[in-house]
C-alpha positions in Angstrom: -57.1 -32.9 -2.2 -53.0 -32.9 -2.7 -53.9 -31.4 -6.3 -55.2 -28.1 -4.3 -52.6 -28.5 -1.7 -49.9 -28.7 -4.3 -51.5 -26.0 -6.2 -51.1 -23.5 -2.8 -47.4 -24.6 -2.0 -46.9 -23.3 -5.9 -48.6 -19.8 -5.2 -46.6 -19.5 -1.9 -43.6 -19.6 -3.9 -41.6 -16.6 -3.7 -40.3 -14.1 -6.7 -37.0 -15.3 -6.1 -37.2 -18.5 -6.4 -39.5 -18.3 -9.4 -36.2 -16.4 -10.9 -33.4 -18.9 -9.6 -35.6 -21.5 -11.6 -36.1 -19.9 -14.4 -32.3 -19.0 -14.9 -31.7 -22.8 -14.0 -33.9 -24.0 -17.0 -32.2 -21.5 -19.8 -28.6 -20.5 -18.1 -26.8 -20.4 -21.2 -29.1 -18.1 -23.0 -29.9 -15.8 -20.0 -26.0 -15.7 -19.5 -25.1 -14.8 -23.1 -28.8 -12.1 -23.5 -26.8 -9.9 -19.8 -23.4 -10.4 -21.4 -24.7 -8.5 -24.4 -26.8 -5.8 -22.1 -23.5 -5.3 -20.3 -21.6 -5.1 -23.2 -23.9 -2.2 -24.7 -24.6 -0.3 -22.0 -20.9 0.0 -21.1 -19.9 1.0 -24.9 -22.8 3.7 -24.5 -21.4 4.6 -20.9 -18.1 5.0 -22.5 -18.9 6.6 -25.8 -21.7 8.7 -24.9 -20.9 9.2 -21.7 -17.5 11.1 -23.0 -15.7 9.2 -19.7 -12.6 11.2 -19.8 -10.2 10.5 -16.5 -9.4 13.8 -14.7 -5.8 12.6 -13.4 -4.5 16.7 -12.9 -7.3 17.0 -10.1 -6.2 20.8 -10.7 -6.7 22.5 -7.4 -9.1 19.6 -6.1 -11.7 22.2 -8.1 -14.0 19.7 -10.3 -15.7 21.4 -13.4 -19.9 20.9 -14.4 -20.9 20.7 -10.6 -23.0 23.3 -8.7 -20.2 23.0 -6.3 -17.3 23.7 -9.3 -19.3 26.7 -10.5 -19.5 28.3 -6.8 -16.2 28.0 -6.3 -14.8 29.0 -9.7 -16.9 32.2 -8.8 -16.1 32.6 -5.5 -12.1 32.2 -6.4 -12.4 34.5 -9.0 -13.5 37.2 -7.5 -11.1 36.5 -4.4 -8.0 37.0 -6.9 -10.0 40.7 -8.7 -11.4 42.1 -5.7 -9.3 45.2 -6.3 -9.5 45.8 -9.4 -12.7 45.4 -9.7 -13.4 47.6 -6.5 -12.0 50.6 -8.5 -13.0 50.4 -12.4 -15.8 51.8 -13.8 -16.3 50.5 -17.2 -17.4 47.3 -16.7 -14.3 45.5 -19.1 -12.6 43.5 -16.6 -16.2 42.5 -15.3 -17.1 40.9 -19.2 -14.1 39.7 -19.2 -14.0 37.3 -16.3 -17.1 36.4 -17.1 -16.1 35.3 -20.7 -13.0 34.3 -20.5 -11.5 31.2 -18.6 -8.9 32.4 -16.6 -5.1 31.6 -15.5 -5.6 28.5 -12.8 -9.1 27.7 -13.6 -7.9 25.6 -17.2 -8.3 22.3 -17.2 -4.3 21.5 -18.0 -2.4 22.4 -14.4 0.5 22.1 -16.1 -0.2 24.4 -18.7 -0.8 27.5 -15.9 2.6 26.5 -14.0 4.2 26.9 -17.5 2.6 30.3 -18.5 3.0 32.4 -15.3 6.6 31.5 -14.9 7.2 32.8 -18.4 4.8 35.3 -18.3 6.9 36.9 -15.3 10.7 36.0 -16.7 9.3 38.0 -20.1 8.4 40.8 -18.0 11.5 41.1 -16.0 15.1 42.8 -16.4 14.6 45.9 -16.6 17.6 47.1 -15.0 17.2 49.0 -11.8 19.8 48.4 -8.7 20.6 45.6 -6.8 24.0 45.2 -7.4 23.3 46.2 -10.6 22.2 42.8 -12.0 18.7 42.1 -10.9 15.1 43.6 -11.3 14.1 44.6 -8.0 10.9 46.4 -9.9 9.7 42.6 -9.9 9.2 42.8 -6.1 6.4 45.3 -6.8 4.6 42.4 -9.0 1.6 40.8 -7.2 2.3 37.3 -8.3 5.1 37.5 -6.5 3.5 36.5 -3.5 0.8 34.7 -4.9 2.1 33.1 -7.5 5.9 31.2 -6.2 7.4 29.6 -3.3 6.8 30.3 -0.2 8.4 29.1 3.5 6.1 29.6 6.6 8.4 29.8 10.0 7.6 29.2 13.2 9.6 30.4 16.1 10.2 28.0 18.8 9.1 28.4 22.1 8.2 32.0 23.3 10.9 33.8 21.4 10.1 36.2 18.3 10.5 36.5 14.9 12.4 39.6 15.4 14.6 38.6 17.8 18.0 38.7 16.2 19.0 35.1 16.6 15.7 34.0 14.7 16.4 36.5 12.1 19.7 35.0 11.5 18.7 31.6 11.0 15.9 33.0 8.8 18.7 34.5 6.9 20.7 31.7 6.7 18.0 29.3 5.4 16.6 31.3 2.9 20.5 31.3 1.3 20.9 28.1 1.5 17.0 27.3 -0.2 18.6 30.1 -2.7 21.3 27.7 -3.3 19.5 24.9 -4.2 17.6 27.0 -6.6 20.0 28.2 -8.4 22.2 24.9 -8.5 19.1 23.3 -10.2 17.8 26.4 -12.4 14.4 27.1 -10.7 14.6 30.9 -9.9 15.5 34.0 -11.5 15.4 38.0 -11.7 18.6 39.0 -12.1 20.5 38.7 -15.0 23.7 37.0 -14.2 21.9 34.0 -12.9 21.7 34.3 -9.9 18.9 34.7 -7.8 16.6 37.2 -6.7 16.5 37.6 -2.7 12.9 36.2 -1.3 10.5 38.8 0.0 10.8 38.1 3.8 11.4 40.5 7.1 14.9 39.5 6.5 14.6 42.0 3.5 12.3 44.2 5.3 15.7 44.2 7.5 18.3 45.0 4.5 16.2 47.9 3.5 16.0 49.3 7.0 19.8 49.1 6.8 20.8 49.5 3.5 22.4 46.5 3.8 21.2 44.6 0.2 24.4 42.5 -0.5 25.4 42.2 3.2 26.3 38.6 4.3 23.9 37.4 6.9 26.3 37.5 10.0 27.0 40.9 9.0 23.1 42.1 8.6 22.7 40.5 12.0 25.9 42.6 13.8 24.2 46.1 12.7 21.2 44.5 14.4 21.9 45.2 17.8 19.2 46.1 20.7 18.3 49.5 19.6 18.3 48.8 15.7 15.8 45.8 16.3 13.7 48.1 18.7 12.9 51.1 16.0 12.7 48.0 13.8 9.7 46.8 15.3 8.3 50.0 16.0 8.6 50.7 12.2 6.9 47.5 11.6 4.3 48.1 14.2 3.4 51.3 13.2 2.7 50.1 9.4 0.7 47.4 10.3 -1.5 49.3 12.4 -1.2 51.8 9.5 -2.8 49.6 7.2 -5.0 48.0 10.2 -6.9 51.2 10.6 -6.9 53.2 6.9 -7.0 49.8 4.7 -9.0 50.7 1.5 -9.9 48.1 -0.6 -9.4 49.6 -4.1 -5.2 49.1 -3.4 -5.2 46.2 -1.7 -2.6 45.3 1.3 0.5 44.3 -1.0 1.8 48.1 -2.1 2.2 49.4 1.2 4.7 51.8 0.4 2.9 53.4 -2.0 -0.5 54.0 -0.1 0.9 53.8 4.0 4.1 55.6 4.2 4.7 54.1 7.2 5.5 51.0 5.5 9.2 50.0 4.5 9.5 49.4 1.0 8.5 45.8 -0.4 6.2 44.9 3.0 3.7 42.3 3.1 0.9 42.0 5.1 1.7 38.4 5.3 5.2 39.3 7.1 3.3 39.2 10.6 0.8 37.6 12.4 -2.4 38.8 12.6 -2.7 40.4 15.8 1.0 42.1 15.2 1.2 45.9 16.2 1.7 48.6 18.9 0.0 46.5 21.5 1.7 43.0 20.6 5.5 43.1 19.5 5.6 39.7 19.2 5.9 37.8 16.0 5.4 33.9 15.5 4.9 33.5 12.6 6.0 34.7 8.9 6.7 34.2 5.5 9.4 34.0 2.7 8.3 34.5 -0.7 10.9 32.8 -3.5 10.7 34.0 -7.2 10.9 30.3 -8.7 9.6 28.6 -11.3 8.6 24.7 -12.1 6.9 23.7 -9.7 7.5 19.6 -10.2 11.4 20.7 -10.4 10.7 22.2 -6.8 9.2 19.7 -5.8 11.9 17.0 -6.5 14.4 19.4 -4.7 11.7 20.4 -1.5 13.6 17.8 0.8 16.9 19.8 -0.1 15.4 23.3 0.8 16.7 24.9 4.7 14.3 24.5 7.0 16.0 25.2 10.0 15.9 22.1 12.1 19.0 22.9 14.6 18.0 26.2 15.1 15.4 28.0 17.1 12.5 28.4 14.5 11.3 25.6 12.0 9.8 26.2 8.5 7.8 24.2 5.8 7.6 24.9 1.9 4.7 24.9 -0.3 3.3 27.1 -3.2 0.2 29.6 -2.7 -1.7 27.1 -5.0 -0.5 24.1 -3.4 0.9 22.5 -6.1 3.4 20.3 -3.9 0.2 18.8 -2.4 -1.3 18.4 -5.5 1.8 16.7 -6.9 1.7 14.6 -4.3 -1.7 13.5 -4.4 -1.5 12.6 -8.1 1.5 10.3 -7.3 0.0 8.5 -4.4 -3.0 8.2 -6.5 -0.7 6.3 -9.2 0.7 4.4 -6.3 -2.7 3.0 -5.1 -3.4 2.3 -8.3 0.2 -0.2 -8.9 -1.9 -1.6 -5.0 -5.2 -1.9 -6.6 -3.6 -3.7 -9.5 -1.7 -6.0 -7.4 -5.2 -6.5 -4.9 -6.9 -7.2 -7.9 -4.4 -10.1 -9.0 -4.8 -11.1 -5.6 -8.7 -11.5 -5.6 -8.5 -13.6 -8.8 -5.9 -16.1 -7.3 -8.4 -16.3 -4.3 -11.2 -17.0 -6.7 -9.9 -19.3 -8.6 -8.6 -21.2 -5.3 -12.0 -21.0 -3.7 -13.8 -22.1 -6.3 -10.9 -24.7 -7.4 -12.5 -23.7 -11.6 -11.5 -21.0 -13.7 -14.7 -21.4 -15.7 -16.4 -19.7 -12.0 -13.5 -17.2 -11.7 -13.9 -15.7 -15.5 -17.0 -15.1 -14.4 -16.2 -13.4 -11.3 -14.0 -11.3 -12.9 -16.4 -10.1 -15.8 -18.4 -9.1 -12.6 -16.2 -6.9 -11.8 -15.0 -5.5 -15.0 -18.6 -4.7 -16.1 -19.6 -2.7 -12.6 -16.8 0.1 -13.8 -18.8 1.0 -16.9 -22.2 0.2 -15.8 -22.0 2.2 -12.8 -20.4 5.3 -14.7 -23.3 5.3 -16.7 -25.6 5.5 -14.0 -22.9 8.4 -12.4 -23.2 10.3 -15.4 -26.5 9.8 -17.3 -28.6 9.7 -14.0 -26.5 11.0 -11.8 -25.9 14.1 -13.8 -22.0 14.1 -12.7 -19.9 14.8 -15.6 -16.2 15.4 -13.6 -14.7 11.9 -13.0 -11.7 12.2 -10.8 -8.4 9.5 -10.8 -9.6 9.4 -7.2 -12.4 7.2 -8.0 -10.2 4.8 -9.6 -9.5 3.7 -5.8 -12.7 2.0 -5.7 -10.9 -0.7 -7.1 -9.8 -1.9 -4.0 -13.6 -2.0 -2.8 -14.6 -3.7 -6.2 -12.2 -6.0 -6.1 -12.8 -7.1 -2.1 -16.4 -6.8 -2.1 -16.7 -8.7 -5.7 -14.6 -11.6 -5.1 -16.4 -11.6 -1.6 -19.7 -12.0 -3.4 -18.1 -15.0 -5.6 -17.5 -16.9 -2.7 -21.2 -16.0 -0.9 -22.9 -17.7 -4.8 -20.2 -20.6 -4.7 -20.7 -21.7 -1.2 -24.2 -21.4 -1.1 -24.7 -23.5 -3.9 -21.7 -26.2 -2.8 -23.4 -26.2 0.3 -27.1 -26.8 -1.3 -25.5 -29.5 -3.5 -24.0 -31.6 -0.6 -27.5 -31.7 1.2 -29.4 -32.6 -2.3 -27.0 -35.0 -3.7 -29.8 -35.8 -6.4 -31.4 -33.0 -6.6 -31.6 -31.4 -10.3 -30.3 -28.1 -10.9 -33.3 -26.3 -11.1 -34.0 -27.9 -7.4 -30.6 -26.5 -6.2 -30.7 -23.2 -8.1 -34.1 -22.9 -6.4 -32.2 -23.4 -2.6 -28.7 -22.3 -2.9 -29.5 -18.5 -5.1 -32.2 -17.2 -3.1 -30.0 -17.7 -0.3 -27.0 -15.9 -1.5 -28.9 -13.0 -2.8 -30.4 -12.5 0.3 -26.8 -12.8 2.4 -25.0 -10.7 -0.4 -27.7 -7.9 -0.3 -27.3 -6.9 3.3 -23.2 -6.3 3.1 -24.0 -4.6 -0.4 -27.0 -2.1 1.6 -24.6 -1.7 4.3 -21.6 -0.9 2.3 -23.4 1.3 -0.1 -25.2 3.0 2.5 -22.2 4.0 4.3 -20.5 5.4 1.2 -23.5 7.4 0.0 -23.6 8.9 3.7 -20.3 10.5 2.9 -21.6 12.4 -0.3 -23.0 15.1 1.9 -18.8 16.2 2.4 -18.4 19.6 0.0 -15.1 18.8 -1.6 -15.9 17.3 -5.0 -13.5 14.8 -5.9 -14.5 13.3 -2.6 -17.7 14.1 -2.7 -17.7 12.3 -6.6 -15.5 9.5 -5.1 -17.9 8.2 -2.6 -21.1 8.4 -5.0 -19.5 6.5 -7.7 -18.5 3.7 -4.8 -21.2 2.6 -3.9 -22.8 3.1 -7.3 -19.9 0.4 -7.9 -21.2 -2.0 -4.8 -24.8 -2.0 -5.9 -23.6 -2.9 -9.9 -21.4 -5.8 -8.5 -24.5 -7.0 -6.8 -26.7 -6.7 -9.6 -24.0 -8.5 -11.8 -23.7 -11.1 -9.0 -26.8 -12.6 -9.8 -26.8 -12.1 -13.9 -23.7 -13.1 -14.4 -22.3 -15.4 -11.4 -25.7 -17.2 -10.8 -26.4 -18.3 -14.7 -22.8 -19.8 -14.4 -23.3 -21.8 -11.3 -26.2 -23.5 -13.1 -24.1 -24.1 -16.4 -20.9 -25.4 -14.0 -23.6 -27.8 -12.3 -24.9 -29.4 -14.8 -21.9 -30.0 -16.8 -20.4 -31.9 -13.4 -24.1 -33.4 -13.1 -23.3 -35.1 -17.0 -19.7 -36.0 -16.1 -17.7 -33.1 -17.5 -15.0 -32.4 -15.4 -12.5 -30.6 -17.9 -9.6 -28.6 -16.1 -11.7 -25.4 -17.4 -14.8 -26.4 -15.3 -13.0 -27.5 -12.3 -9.6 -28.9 -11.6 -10.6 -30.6 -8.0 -9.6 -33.8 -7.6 -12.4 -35.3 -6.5 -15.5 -34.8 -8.7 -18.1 -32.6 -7.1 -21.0 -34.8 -7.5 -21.3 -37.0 -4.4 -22.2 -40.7 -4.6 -25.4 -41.6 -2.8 -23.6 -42.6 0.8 -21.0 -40.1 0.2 -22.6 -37.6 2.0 -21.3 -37.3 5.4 -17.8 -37.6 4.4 -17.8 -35.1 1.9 -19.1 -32.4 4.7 -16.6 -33.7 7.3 -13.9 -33.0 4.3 -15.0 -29.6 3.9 -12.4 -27.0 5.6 -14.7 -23.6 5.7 -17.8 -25.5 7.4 -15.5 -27.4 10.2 -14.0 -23.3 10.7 -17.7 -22.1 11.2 -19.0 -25.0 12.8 -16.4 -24.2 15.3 -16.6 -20.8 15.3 -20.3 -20.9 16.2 -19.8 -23.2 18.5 -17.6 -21.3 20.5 -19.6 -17.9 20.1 -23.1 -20.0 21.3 -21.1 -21.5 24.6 -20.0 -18.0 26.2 -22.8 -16.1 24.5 -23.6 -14.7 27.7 -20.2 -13.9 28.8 -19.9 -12.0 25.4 -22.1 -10.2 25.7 -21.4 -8.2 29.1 -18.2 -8.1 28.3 -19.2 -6.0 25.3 -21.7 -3.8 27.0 -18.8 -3.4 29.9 -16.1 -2.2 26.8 -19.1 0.1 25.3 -19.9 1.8 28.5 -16.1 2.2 29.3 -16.2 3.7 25.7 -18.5 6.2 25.9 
């Protein structure tokens, strides 16, 4: 009779304890067999898996996606719409179509470099402004789309156009010319100096023929009846190119297609709903011919922007390389914070676990997800870009992992201190079933939450949040080959009396003598904390809880 009753407590045994004792008998070898796996798969995620770091994250535009090639496409033909509106052989057409083109290459760098020379080559061909600078260069496209540019707001109700705006317009766009030509970054006229910025304070100087004029002068020629046949004139070309727009031109050479237009007008002067019926401007533009971008950037906090005056104005570039600038060096920065979390977690561990023999392993934990969870991002995931922004998932890794450390560790402490004389197979059979279980649902959770997010379009994020919890789940998974077969090995070298520094550096040993028991619990810091904690949380349960539904429903 107990032979069939012990024989049905056996077969009621679950899988996971079956596994804790398995690991218990062998630790060492399965320990050293899912080092080796680790080892190998990472070398083949590494190797094979061409992981290359994408640190540019050039125009946040990421490259083998479905989501990359849509919008490679779609910002192609944005930037050719014209010309390919008009041609009729078909050559521009193969060529985009063959040929990578200028802000699409993978080196950011490399474009900010070639269309600033690409432009200074083309310039200086001597036509008048003073007789010193290209003014033909105002007629170049890139000149809008391709340079520095100030967006200002008026403040309040006034307008653009009225003249005290104007003149602080004026004012800040010589004083952002300044800067640029103290430090080198613009050009188009040949002794120097600096081109003026395409803006409705040039508009202005045409109107007048006022090119060289200082701005307090412009502004005293603009007196009540210049600035109304100003706007008119502005009015009446906007609504110009409102109503006969064609396509195959484009809305940068109005002069040439709306003669209504001032020379060197932009669309992008105005606000959209600017014309006959609405005189009022709030908006505009100023577009710089600079150069080096990162030089800009260094200098942006430098540039006029009109604070004390009565409009405001920001900088940027059309391809927003002062954001991107920024992102990469925030990125570096939360790197120097992951590294520094990262030291932190290790100090924890080895504190927690009071043996560094635990802590190497928690480490390895973490080191291994990196690689084992690129290789399921690329070879099963089928995603090939790997932004610096998933670097960040450090901080994750690193909380999350050393969190899980702690889950193994206590567990097992805790199963030790009620099985004094239990063997570790006994323990291993209590303490990791236990922890796998607790670990698993703040890894689900975690991961859960993160995968959600993969439905945002923007790739980096979009790749960022994927390889995240990809990360969570591999720290689990590692957890239990790595941190599990360990715990076994660090109990039974206390169990035989080996209590090297490198196994644990407490100074009492961890085995507890047979009436040691109590004390040993009563000694223990974390379960007086809980004990405590619950304690507290099971006496005003009630109270708790209508307190909560109260703050929900207030909520909501």
């Amino acid at each position: 009779m107990k032979n069939s009753d012990v024989s049905e407590k056996e077969d009621k045994v679950s899988a996971a304890v079956l596994v804790a004792r398995a690991i218990a008998r062998n630790p060492c070898r399965v320990l050293v067999c899912n080092v080796i796996a680790a080892i190998a798969i990472s070398a083949i995620a590494f190797f094979a898996g061409e992981f290359e770091l994408e640190i540019d994250n050039t125009g946040w535009l990421s490259r083998g996606t479905v989501i990359a090639n849509r919008q490679y496409q779609y910002a192609t033909l944005r930037s050719y719409k014209y010309a390919l509106f008009s041609e009729t052989d078909g050559s521009l057409w193969e060529e985009l179509t063959s040929v990578v083109q200028p802000g699409f290459e993978v080196d950011e760098d490399e474009r900010r470099k070639l269309s600033a020379e690409e432009l200074k080559s083309d310039g200086m061909r001597k036509t008048q402004m003073s007789d010193t600078c290209d003014i033909s260069l105002y007629e170049d496209d890139q000149f809008v789309q391709n340079n520095l540019v100030a967006i200002w707001k008026s403040k309040g109700q006034s307008s653009i156009l009225d003249a005290s705006s104007l003149r602080s317009i004026c004012q800040s766009e010589v004083e952002t010319i300044s800067v640029l030509k103290e430090r080198q970054l613009c050009y188009g006229c040949s002794d120097e100096s600096c081109l003026q910025p395409v803006s409705l304070v040039l508009a202005l100087r045409v109107y007048l023929d006022e090119m060289d004029s200082s701005c307090e002068a412009l502004i005293d020629q603009y007196n009540p009846l210049v600035q109304s046949t100003f706007t008119e004139l502005l009015a009446n070309c906007t609504d110009d190119i409102r109503k006969n727009y064609n396509p195959a031109y484009g809305p940068y050479y109005g002069i040439d297609n709306y003669r209504s237009c001032p020379d060197w007008f932009k669309t992008t002067l105005v606000d959209e709903q600017f014309g006959e019926e609405n005189a009022v401007i709030r908006y505009t533009s100023s577009y710089f011919l600079a150069s080096d971008y990162d030089g800009m950037y260094g200098v942006v906090d430098d540039f006029s922007k009109g604070e004390d005056s009565d409009i405001l104005g920001v900088y940027e570039t059309n391809y927003e390389d002062f954001t991107l600038i920024l992102l990469d060096d925030e990125l570096i920065n939360d790197m120097v914070l992951a590294t520094l979390a990262g030291i932190a977690s290790v100090l924890a561990m080895i504190l927690h676990t009071k043996s560094i023999w635990l802590s190497l392993m928690g480490i390895l934990q973490i080191v291994f997800s990196i690689p084992l969870a690129y290789f399921i991002y690329y070879f099963i995931g089928r995603l090939s870009f790997f932004p610096f922004l998933n670097f960040i998932g450090v901080f994750v890794l690193f909380a999350l992992g050393a969190d899980d450390v702690f889950v193994a560790t206590d567990k097992w402490k805790n199963a030790r201190l009620q099985m004094p004389k239990a063997t570790t197979e006994e323990i291993a059979a209590v303490a990791l079933p236990n922890a796998a279980g607790a670990m698993l649902l703040t890894t689900s959770t975690t991961a859960v939450a993160f995968f959600a997010t993969a439905i945002c379009p923007v790739a980096p994020i979009m790749c960022f949040v994927v390889y995240c919890g990809l990360l969570i789940i591999m720290d689990y998974f590692l957890n239990m080959m790595l941190v599990f077969p360990s715990l076994c090995l660090y109990d039974k070298w206390i169990m035989s009396g080996n209590t090297n520094c490198f196994v644990t550096f407490s100074k009492r040993n961890s085995i507890l003598d047979e009436n040691d028991e109590e004390s040993e619990v009563n000694r223990s810091l974390i379960s007086r904390i809980l004990q405590h904690y619950y304690t507290f949380l099971h006496k005003f349960r009630i109270v708790l809880g209508i307190v909560s539904v109260v703050a929900l429903a207030i909520c909501l």
